[in-house]
N, C-alpha and C positions, 0 to 999 in steps of 0.2 A: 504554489502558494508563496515561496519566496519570492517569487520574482514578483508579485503581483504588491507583497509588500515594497518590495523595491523601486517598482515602479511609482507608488504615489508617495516615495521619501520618506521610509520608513527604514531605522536601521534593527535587521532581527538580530538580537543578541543570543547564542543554545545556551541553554541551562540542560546539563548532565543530567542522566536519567540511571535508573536501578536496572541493570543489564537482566535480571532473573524478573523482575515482575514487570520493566518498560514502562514503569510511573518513574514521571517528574521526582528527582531530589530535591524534598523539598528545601534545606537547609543552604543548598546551594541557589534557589529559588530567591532564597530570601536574600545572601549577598548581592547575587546581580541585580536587584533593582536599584535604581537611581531614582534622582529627580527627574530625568526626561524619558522614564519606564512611563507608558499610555496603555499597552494593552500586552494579558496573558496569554498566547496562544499555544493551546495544549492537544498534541494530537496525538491521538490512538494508531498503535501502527504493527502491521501484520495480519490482522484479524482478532488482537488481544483489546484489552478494555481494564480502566482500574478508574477505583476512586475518586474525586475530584476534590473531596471532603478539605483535607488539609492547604492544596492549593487555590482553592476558594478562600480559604480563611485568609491567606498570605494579600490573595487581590483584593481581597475587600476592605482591607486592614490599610491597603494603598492606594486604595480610590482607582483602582485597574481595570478595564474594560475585559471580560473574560468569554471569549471566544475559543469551541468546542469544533478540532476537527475530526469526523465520524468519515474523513471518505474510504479507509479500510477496515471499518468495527460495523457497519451497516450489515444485521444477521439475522432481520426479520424486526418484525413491532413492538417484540417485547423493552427492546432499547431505542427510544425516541430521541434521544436527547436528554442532558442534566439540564434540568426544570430551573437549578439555582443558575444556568449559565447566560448571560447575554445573548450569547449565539452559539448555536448549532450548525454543523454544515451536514449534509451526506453526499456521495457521487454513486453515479448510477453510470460511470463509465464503460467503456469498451472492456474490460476486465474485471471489474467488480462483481461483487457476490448475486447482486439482483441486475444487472446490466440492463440500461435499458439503448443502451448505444449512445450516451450520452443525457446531458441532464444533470441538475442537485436538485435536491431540496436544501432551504434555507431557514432553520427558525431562529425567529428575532423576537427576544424578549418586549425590547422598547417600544410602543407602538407608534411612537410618530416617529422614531427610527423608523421602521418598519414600513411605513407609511411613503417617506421620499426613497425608500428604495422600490416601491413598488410605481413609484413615479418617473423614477428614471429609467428603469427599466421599459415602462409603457413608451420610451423613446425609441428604442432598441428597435431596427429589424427582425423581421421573423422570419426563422427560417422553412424554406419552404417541405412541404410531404415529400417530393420529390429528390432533396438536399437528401432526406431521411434513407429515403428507398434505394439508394443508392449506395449511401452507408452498410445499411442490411447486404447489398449483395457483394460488397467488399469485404464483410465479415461472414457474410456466410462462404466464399471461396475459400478464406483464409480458415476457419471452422473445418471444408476439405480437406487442405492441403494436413488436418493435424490428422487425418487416421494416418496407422502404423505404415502400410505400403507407401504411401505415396509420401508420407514425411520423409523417409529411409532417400527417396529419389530426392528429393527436396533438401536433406543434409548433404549427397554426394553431388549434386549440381555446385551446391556452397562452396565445397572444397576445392571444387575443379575450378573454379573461376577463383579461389583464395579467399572469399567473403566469409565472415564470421556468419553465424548464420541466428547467434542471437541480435546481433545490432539489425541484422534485417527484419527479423519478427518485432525488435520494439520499434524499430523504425514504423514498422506497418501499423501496429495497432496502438501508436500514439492516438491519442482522444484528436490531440491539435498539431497541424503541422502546416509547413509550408508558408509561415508568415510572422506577423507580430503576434506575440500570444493576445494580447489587452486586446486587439481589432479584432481576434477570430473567437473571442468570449461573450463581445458585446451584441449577440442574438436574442429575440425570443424562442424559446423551442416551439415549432411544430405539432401540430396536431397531433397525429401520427405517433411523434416520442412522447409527448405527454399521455396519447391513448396508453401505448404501451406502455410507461412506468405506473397508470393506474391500477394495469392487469398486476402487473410485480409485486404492489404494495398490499393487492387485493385478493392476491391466487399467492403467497409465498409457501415455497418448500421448506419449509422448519425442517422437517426428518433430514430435506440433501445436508444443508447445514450440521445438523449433527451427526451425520454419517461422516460428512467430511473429517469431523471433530472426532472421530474416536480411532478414527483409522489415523489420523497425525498422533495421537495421542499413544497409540499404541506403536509407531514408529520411535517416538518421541522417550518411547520410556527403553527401547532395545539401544538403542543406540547413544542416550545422556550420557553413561558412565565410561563412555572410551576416553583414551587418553586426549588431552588437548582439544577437546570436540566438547561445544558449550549449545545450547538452544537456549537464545532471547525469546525472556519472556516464560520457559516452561512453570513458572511457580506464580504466575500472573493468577488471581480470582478470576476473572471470562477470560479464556481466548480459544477463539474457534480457525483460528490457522489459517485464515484466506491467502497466506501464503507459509510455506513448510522451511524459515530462515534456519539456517545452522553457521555456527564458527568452524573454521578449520584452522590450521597452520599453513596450508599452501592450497589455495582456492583454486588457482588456475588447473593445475596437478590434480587434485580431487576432481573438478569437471571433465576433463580429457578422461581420464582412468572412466567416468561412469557413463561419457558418451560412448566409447568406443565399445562398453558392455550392453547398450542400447538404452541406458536411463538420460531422458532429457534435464539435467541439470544444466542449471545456468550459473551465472555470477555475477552480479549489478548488472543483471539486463532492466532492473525498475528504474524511475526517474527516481527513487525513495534513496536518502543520501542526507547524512550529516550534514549541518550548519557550521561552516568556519564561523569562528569567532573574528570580529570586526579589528580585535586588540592584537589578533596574530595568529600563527601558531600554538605560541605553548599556553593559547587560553583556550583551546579547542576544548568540546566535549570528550576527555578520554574515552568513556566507554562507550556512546555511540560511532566516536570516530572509528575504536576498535571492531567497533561491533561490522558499522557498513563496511570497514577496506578487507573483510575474513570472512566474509558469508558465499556460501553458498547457498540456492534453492532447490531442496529435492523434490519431484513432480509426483504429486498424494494430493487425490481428486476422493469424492465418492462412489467415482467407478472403478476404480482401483480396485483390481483384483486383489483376496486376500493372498494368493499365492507371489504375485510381482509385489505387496510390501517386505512377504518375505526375503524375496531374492532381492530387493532395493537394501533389504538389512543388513545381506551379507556383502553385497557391491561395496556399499559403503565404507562398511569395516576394510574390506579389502583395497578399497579404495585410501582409507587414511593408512592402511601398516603398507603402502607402494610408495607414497607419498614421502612417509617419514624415512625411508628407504633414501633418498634422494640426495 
C-alpha cells in the first residue's frame, strides 16, 4: 500500500495509533494535517476492527478523501465496509482469512469515481485460468510441506544450508514477486479466481472464524499478565486474531526458545510494518514503531489442539523467564 502511494507522488505521513485497541489517535490525527493532507487512510490490522466515528469527523471537517483498508478485518459479511467511508478495500490473498489466491474487492462510494476506475481497469490484461491453476498448485504443495512430518524435514534442510526458513516461506507466499509491483497489479483476475472468491463470499465459515477467536482469546488472557509481555489490540471492540501479534523484550530469543520446543513462531516474517515519518526519526509512530520492531507471532489456528494451546501457554512463559535470563 505504501509503496503504491509512493509510487503516484504521494507523501504518507503515520499518525500514532492506541497500542490496546489499534485505533487511530485521534488528537494526534488532528495535528498532522496540513494544507497539503488529500487523503485519510485508515487501516485495520491483525484481524482487529474499531470505530471510524471520530476520524470520520476529523476528514470531513477537512475536506479528506477517506479511504478504509479491510485487507486483515475481512471475517465474513457481517462487515462490509464503513457505508460513511469513500473507499473500502478487502484482499483475498494468499493468506488471508477467506483466500481466494488472489484478488480484492473494491467499494467506492463516488460513482463516477467508480465509474473511470471501472474504465481503466477494462484496459488491463486478464489473467489467464491457467496463470490461476498454477498458482493452486504452488500453494497446494506449500499447504504439504506445512504438515508436522514433513515441515520438521523442511526446518532441518533450512539449517543445513544456513537459510532462515521464515524469509523462505514469505518469500514463497508473497501474493507479488519477481518484478515491479504497479506492472504485476495491473491484471484482470480470471475466471477461475473470481469463480472461486464467489464460493468464499457465498459458502463463508463464520464458526472457523470464531473458533479461531476464542481459542486466541483464551491464549490471550493466560498469557496478558506476564511480565513485559503486551498483546496489540487485546481491548479492541472486534478482533478475531487473523494473526496471534505479541510484544516481547527480546523477539529473536523468544522465537529460537519456541522453535526448538517445536512451536512455529516467527518474527516480521509479514510485509506489515510501521511508516517512518518523512520528518525523521524522532517523528516516527512511538507505539507502532514499538509495536512492529518487539512482536512476535504465536501459531493459533482453529485446529489447534486444545491440549498444544496449553502447552504453547507454558513454552511461552518458559520462553519469556529464558529470555530475561540473558
Amino acid at each position: 500500500m505504501i509503496y503504491v502511494l509512493r509510487y503516484h507522488g504521494l507523501v504518507p505521513v503515520p499518525v500514532d495509533l492506541n497500542p490496546e485497541t489499534l485505533a487511530v489517535d485521534v488528537e494526534l490525527l488532528k495535528k498532522s494535517i496540513t494544507e497539503k493532507t488529500r487523503m485519510l487512510l485508515v487501516a485495520h490490522v491483525f484481524g482487529s476492527r474499531f470505530p471510524l466515528d471520530e476520524a470520520l469527523e476529523v476528514a470531513r471537517s477537512n475536506d479528506l478523501l477517506v479511504v478504509e483498508d479491510c485487507a486483515q478485518a475481512f471475517m465474513g459479511m457481517q462487515y462490509t465496509g464503513e457505508n460513511r467511508a469513500d473507499v473500502s478495500m478487502f484482499s483475498f490473498g494468499t493468506i488471508k482469512t477467506a483466500t481466494s489466491f488472489g484478488g480484492a474487492i473494491i467499494h467506492v462510494k463516488n460513482s463516477a469515481v467508480l465509474e473511470e476506475m471501472r474504465r481503466r481497469e477494462k484496459r488491463y490484461p486478464c489473467r489467464t485460468n491457467l496463470f490461476f491453476f498454477k498458482r493452486l498448485v504452488k500453494y497446494g504443495m506449500l499447504h504439504g510441506i506445512s504438515t508436522p512430518a514433513i515441515y520438521g524435514l523442511f526446518l532441518h534442510a533450512c539449517r543445513a544450508v544456513g537459510a532462515d526458513h521464515d524469509k523462505v516461506i514469505t518469500s514463497a507466499i508473497r501474493g507479488f514477486s519477481g518484478g515491479e509491483l504497479v506492472s504485476l497489479i495491473q491484471y484482470r483476475p480470471s475466471m477461475a479466481l473470481l469463480g472461486l472468491m464467489h464460493r468464499r463470499l457465498t459458502c463463508m465459515d463464520e464458526q472457523y472464524v470464531l473458533q479461531r477467536k476464542s481459542k486466541s482469546e483464551r491464549l490471550a488472557d493466560a498469557i496478558k499478565d506476564l511480565p513485559n509481555v503486551s498483546i496489540p489490540g487485546y481491548c479492541a471492540g472486534k478482533h478475531y486474531y487473523w494473526l496471534f501479534p505479541v510484544c516481547v523484550p527480546s523477539p529473536k530469543d523468544v522465537v529460537s526458545y519456541m522453535n526448538k520446543h517445536g512451536f512455529d513462531v516467527t518474527s516480521g516474517a509479514t510485509q506489515l510494518t510501521y511508516v517512518p515519518s518523512p520528518l525523521g526519526q524522532d517523528h516516527d509512530p512511538a507505539h507502532a514503531k514499538h509495536i512492529m520492531t518487539s512482536l512476535v507471532y504465536l501459531p493459533v489456528t482453529p485446529e489447534t489442539p486444545d491440549w498444544a494451546i496449553e502447552k504453547m501457554m507454558r513454552c511461552f512463559r518458559d520462553a519469556i523467564q529464558s529470555s530475561s535470563r540473558l
